[in-house]
N, C-alpha and C positions, 0 to 999 in steps of 0.2 A: 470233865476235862475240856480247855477249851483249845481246841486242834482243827486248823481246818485244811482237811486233804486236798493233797495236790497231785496224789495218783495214788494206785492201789494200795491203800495201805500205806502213804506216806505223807504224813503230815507235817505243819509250819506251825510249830509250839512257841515262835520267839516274839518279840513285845516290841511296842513302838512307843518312840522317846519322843514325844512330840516337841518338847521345851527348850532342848539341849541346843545352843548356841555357837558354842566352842568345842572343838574336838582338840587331846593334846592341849589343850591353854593357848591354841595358837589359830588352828582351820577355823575359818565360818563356817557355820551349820545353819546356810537360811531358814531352810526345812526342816529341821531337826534331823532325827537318825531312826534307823531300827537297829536290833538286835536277832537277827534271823538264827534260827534254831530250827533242826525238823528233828521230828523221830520215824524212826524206818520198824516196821514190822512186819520180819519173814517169820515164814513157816516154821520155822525152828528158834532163832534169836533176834531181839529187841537192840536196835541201836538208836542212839541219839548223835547228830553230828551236831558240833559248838553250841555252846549254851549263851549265856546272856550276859552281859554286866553285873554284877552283884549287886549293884544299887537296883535293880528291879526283880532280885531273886524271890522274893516275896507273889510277885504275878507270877512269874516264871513256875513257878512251884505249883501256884494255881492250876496253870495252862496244863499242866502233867498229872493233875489229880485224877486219879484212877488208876493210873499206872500202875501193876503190880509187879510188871518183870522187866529188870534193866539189864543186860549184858556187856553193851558196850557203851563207853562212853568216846566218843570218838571228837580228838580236838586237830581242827587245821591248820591252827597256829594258835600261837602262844600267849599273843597278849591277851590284856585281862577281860577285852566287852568280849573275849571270844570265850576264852576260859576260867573266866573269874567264879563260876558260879558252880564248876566242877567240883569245890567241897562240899559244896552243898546238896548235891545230886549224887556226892559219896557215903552223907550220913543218913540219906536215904533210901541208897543201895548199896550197900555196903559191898555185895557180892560183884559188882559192876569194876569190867577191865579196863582202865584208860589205856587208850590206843594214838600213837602219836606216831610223827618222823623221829629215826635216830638224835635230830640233833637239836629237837625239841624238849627230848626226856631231860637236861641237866637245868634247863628253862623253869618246866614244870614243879622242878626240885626246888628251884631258888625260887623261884614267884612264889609258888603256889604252898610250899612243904610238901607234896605226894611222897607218898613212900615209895621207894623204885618196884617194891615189891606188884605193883599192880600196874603197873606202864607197860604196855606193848609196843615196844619200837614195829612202825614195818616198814620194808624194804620198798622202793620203787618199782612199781607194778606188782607189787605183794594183792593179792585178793582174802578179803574174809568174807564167807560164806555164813547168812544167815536164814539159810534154807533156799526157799524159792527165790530170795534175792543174794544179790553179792553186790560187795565193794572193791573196788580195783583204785588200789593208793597209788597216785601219782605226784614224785615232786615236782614242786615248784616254786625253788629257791628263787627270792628275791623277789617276791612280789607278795607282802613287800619286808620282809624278814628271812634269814636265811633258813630257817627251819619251814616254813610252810610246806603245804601240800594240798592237792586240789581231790575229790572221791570221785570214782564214776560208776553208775549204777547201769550195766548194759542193759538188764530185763526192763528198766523205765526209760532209757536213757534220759536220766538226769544226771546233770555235771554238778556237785558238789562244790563252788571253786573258792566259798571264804571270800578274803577280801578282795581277791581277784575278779574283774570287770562286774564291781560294784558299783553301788551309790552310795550319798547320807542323803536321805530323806525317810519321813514318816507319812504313812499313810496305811488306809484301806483297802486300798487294790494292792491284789497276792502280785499280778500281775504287768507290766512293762505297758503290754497293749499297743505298744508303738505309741505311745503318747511321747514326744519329742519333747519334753521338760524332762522326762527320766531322762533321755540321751544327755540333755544339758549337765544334771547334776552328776551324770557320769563321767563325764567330760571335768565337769570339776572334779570329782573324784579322784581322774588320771591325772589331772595336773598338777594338784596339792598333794598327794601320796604316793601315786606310780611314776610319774614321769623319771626320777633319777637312776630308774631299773631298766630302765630303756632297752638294754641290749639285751638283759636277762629274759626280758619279757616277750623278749623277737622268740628266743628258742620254748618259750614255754608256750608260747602262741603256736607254735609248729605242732605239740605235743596235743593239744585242744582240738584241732584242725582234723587229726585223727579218728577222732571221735564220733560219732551219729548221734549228737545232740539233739533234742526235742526239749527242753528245759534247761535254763543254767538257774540252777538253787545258790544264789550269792549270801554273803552274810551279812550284808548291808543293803537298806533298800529295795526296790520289788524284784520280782525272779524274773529272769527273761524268759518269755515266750516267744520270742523272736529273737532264739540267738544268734541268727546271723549280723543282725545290726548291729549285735553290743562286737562281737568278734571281728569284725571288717571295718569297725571303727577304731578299736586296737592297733588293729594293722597298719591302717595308716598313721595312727599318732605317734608310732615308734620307728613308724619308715622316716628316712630320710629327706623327704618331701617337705619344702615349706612352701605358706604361701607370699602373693605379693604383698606386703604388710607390714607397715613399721608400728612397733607398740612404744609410746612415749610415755613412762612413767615420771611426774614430776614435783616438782613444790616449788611453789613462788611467796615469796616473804612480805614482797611490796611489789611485787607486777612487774620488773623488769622482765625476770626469768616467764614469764609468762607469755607473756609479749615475743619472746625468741622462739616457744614450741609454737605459739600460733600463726607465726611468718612460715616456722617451718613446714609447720601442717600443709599451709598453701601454697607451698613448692612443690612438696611432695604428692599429691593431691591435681597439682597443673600438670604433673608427669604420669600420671595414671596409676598412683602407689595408692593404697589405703592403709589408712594411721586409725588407729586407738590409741585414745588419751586416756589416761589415769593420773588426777590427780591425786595423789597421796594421803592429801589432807582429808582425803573423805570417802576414799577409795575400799572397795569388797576387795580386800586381797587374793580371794577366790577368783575375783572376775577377773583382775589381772594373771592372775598361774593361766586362766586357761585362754587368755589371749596368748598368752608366748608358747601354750603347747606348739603353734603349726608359724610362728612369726618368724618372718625373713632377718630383719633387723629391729634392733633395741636403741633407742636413744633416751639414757637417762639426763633428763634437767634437773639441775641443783642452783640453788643459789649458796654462796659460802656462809659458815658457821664456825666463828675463829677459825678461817681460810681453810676450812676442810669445809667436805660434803655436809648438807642438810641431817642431822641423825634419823628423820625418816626416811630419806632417799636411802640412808646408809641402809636402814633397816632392811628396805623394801631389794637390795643390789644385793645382801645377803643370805634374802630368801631366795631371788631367782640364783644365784653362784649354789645354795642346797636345792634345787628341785631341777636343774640343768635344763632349760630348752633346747631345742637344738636349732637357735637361731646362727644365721650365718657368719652377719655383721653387727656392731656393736658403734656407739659415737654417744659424747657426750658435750652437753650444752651447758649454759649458766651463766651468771654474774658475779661480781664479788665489787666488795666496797673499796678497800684496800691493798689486801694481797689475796692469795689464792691457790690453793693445794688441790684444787678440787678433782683432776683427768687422774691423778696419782693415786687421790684419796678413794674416788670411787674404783676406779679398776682393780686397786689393792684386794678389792674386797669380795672379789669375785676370780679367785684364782683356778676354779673347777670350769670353767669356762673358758672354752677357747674358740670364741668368734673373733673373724679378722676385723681388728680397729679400725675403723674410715677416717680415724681422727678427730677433734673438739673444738669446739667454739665457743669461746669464753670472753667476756669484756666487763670493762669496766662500768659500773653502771646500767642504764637505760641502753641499750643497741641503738648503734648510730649506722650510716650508711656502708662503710666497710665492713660492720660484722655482721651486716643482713644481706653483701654480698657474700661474706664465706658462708650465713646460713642456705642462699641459694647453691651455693657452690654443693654443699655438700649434699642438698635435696637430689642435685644430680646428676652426681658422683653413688648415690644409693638408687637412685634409679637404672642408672647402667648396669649396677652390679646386680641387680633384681633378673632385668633384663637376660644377663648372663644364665640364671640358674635354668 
């Protein structure tokens, strides 16, 4: 069996995806991913919390050779890198109770086929006792599915927490270390799958807080040993708090629209704001989510395409409208040949969004000296309002 403990008796059986590119068909995975899985052995009963992906259930299987007694199989959410590999740890334990939240089991039914017959719903703050150790289930809906739940081991304290204040990345180290590239890929973590939970995530973080944490056992990427970092970094990505900083998502066709973010950049810049640029056309969509986690204002540049938005711009307006930052203010830039949809076309498309408009600036062609004074105008007109917060 290859297991390597993480405290008495409690080991990390789960596998690393070193390859894995794309999460969903959509997130960047610079680093690839893990699939974190431990198994717990008390005094009395064997559990295992989340299993792996089923495309690596073959190592996974490995990693548990030896195993002769399963009791529980404990899953903390439902999708499949978590639970995918539970039939397969059923035909080899046949005896073994899956143990879920209530409103996981109808989940488990349709993804998975389980028979309900072997499903343990448990309640919030429900404890199973597996001798010298126990589990104390706590939910925590929306982060980032409403079924989840996070486990907490008091005799180790370790936090069980799934995909909560995770990462993607693979590697060899069990452990966080304070190595500040984990923080980073957390940080993208929260922006490309937690950030739209926002407020869920304030009262589940209060629930965490409670706790005498010495370990957080995540189900993606390394385990924190310094849970304060990962937990205080939460806090504020979900507070209200943004910083001075305008993030410029954009695309230029033939350099007009180009030409307008970079007057603007040195407007905003001569007022003491700091700008990220993202061009589209070649842009880590990860590195943009997790610029607008903490960004004041948004200014998307488009140039027109049959007088609408750019389709990447559009693309890029309708990931940030699903992942919601909680930027303040919003303003949009551009050019167009002949006509032009574009302040309509983009803002259409982000209706979960309610930053206050500063208003747009659009022209025909190449920007001439009038609309490089509305592009100063409005460097600072976002300066004031910065100012303000």
């Amino acid at each position: 069996m290859f297991a390597r403990e993480i405290k008495n008796k409690v080991y990390y059986v789960g596998v690393q995806d070193w390859g894995r590119r794309l999460f969903d068909s959509l997130i960047p995975l610079p680093d690839g991913t893990s699939y974190n899985s431990y198994l717990v052995k008390g005094s009395e009963k064997t559990a295992i919390i989340d299993t792996v992906d089923p495309d690596f259930a073959e190592e996974y299987l490995q990693n548990l050779e030896g195993l002769d007694k399963l009791d529980y199989i404990i899953t903390l959410h439902s999708e499949q890198d978590h639970s995918g590999s539970i039939p397969i740890l059923l035909n080899r334990f046949p005896q073994a109770q899956v143990v879920c939240s209530p409103k996981a089991v109808d989940l488990l039914k349709e993804h998975l086929g389980l028979d309900p017959a072997i499903i343990r719903a448990v309640e919030d703050g429900e404890i199973i006792s597996l001798g010298d150790k126990s589990l104390r289930f706590i939910h925590t809906p929306w982060v980032h599915w409403p079924e989840t739940m996070v486990a907490y081991m008091p005799e180790t304290r370790i936090l069980f927490s799934c995909d909560f204040l995770g990462s993607h990345s693979a590697g060899t180290d069990l452990y966080d270390n304070g190595d500040p590239l984990v923080m980073e890929a957390a940080k993208r973590y929260y922006a490309e799958i937690m950030m739209p939970f926002k407020s869920q995530i304030r009262g589940n973080l209060k629930k965490v807080r409670e706790l005498n944490i010495e370990l957080i056992a995540n189900s993606h990427g390394p385990i924190w040993n310094h849970p304060e970092d990962i937990i205080s970094a939460y806090e504020d990505w979900v507070s209200d708090r943004v910083d001075n900083k305008v993030v410029i998502p954009y695309i230029s066709m033939h350099g007009s629209t180009r030409k307008m973010v970079d007057y603007l950049t040195k407007e905003l810049v001569s007022h003491g704001v700091k700008v990220e640029l993202f061009d589209l056309a070649v842009t880590d969509i990860g590195k943009l989510a997790m610029a607008l986690v903490d960004a004041a204002t948004i200014v998307i540049g488009s140039p027109t395409v049959h007088v609408g938005p750019h389709p990447i711009v559009a693309y890029a307006t309708l990931l940030a409208n699903a992942i919601k930052p909680k930027a303040r203010y919003a303003a949009v830039i551009g050019s167009y040949g002949w006509a032009n949809k574009l302040v309509d076309g983009i803002l259409g498309l982000m209706p979960g969004l309610k930053p206050e408009v500063l208003g747009a600036v659009i022209c025909k062609g190449e920007a001439k000296e009038p609309t490089l004074k509305e592009l100063s105008d409005l460097a600072t007109l976002i300066a004031e309002k910065h100012k303000a917060l």
